[in-house]
N, C-alpha and C positions, 0 to 999 in steps of 0.2 A: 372519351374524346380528349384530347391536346389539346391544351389553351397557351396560347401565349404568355409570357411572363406577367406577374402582375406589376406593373407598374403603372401609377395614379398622377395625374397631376389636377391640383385642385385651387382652383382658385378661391382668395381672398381666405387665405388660411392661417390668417394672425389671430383672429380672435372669433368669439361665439360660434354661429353654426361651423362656421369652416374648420376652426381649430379642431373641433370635434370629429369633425367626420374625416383630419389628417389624421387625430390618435386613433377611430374605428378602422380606418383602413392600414393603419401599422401593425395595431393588434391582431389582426386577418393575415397579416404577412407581407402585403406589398409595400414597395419601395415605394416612397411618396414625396412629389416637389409641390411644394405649396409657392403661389404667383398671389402675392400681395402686397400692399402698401407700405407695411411693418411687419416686425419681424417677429415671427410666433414663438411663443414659449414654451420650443418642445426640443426636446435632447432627445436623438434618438438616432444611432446610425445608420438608418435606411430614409431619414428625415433631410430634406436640400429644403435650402429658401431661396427663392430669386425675389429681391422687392425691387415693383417695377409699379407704378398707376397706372393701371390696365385702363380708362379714361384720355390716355394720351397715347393716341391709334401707333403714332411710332415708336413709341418707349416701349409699347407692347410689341409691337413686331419685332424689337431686338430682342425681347426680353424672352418671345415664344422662339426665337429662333436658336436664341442660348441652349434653352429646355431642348429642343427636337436632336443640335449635335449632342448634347450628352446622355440622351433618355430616349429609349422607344417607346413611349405612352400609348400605353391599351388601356386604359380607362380616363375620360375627362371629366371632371366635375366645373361647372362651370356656376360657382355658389358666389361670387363677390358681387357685390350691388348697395347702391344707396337709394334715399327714398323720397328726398326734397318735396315735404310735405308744404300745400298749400292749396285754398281755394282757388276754383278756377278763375275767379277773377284776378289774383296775384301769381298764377304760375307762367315764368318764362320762357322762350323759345331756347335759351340760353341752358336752363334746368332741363328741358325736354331734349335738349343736343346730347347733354353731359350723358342721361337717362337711356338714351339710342345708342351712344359709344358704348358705352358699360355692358350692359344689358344685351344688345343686339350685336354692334359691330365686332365686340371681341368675343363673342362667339363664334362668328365667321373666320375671323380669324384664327384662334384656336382649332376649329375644326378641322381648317384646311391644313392646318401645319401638322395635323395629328394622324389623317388620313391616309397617306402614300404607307406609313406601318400597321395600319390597322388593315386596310387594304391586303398588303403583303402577308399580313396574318391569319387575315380571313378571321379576326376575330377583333372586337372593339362594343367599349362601355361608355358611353353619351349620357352622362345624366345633368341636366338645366337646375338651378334651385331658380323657378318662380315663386307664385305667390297665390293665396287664398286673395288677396287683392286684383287677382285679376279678372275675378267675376266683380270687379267695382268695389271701391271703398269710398268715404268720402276724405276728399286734402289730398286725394293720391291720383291728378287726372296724368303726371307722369311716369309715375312708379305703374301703379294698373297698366296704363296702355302697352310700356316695355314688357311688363312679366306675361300680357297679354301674348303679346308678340313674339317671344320666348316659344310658344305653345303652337303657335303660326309656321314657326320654322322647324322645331322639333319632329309634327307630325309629316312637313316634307322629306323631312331629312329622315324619317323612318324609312317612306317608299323607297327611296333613291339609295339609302346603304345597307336596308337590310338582306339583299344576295349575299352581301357581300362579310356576314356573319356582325353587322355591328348594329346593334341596338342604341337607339334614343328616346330618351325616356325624361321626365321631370317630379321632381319632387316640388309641392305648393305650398311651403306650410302656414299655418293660421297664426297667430300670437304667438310668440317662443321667447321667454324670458333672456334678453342677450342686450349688452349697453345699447344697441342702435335702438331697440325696443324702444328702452329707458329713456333714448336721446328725444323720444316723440310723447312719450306720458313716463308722469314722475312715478318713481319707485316708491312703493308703498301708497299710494294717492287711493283717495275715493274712485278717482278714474279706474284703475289698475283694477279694482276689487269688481267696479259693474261692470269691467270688461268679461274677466274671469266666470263670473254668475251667467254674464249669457252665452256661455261656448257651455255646447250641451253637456261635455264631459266635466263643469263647473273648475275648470283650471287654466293656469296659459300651458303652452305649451313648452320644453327642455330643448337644449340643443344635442342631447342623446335619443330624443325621438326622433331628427331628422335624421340625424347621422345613422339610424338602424336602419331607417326607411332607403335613404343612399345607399348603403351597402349592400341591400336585399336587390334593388335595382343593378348594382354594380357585380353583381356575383356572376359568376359562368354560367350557374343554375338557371339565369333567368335569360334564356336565350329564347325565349318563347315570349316576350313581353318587350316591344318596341311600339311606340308611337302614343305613348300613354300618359296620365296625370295622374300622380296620387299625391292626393290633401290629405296632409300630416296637419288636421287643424282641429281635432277633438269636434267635430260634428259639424263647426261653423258654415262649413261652405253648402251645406241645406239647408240653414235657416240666415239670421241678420245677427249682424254684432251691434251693438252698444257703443260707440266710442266718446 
């Protein structure tokens, strides 16, 4: 079968999970734009950065529309997100806006700017990074609900694009050692260690665990696998975490 060229656009690809899953899919071959805030630290000639704050709905439409004249993107990653932890007594409407733009509205966006070629290709790669947080965490009633949400629109958007050879798909992962981690529990902490002891597989998790699991989703091979969730979270999402 004929696949369309690989080319990836992946957002929030300066740093931890994304960074990684720009270098897993250079090393696979495709041509890759990374859509972030800052500017990743990768040399590599099949490598474009566009920094834009995907959170400011029109800097993101210049920014996805830059991407579309220069690039025909068959595969989306759609991996940038923050987490604005807080109980639910202290979480804002203002926190859960930022958490809906991010999360939800630049996916739409993204998608729509991607689809007239994937369409035309009859072939296209959808994958979401949500979150093991979205079967509930506590401090996360905005982060949960968007990555919730994430999974809401994924499995629509399976029905509706997959005639049309394009798969939607999301990776969830559980704990993954990356600064935002850190930005919420301290590096090396008591916290850090009882987090680790209660994820069944007794570790956090890498950002080359997501980025395989990304790539296994993004492959041609897996054109039989739309509308789906895999928790990259060493067991968590069948039992409770510790935080």
């Amino acid at each position: 079968m004929k696949h369309a060229p690989a080319i990836a656009a992946v957002t929030g690809g300066s740093a931890g999970i994304g960074q990684a899953v720009c270098e897993d899919l250079l090393a696979k071959g495709y041509e890759v734009i990374s859509l972030s805030l800052g500017k990743p630290q990768i040399s590599h000639a099949r490598f474009h950065t566009i920094e834009v704050d995907l959170t400011d709905r029109h800097a993101s439409a210049q920014a996805i529309a830059h991407m579309t004249q220069g690039f025909e993107v068959t595969t989306l990653v759609h991996n940038a997100g923050v987490i604005r932890p807080a109980l639910i007594d202290d979480v804002t409407l203002d926190q859960l806006d930022e958490l809906v733009s991010l999360h939800l509205g630049c996916a739409i966006q993204l998608v729509q700017a991607v689809l007239p070629h994937m369409r035309a290709a009859h072939f296209g790669r959808i994958v979401f990074m949500s979150s093991r947080a979205a079967l509930g965490a506590a401090t996360r009633s905005a982060y949960s609900a968007t990555k919730a949400g994430m999974i809401g629109m994924l499995r629509t958007w399976a029905l509706e694009l997959g005639p049309h050879g394009i798969t939607v798909n999301a990776v969830a992962p559980g704990p993954i050692r990356t600064d935002m981690f850190y930005g919420v529990i301290p590096k090396d902490s008591e916290r850090e260690r009882t987090l680790a002891a209660a994820i069944p597989v007794r570790r956090l998790g890498e950002t080359l665990d997501i980025a395989h699991a990304v790539g296994f989703l993004a492959a041609p091979q897996s054109s039989f696998i739309t509308g789906q969730v895999l928790y990259v979270c060493g067991g968590s999402s069948v039992g409770s975490l510790t935080l």
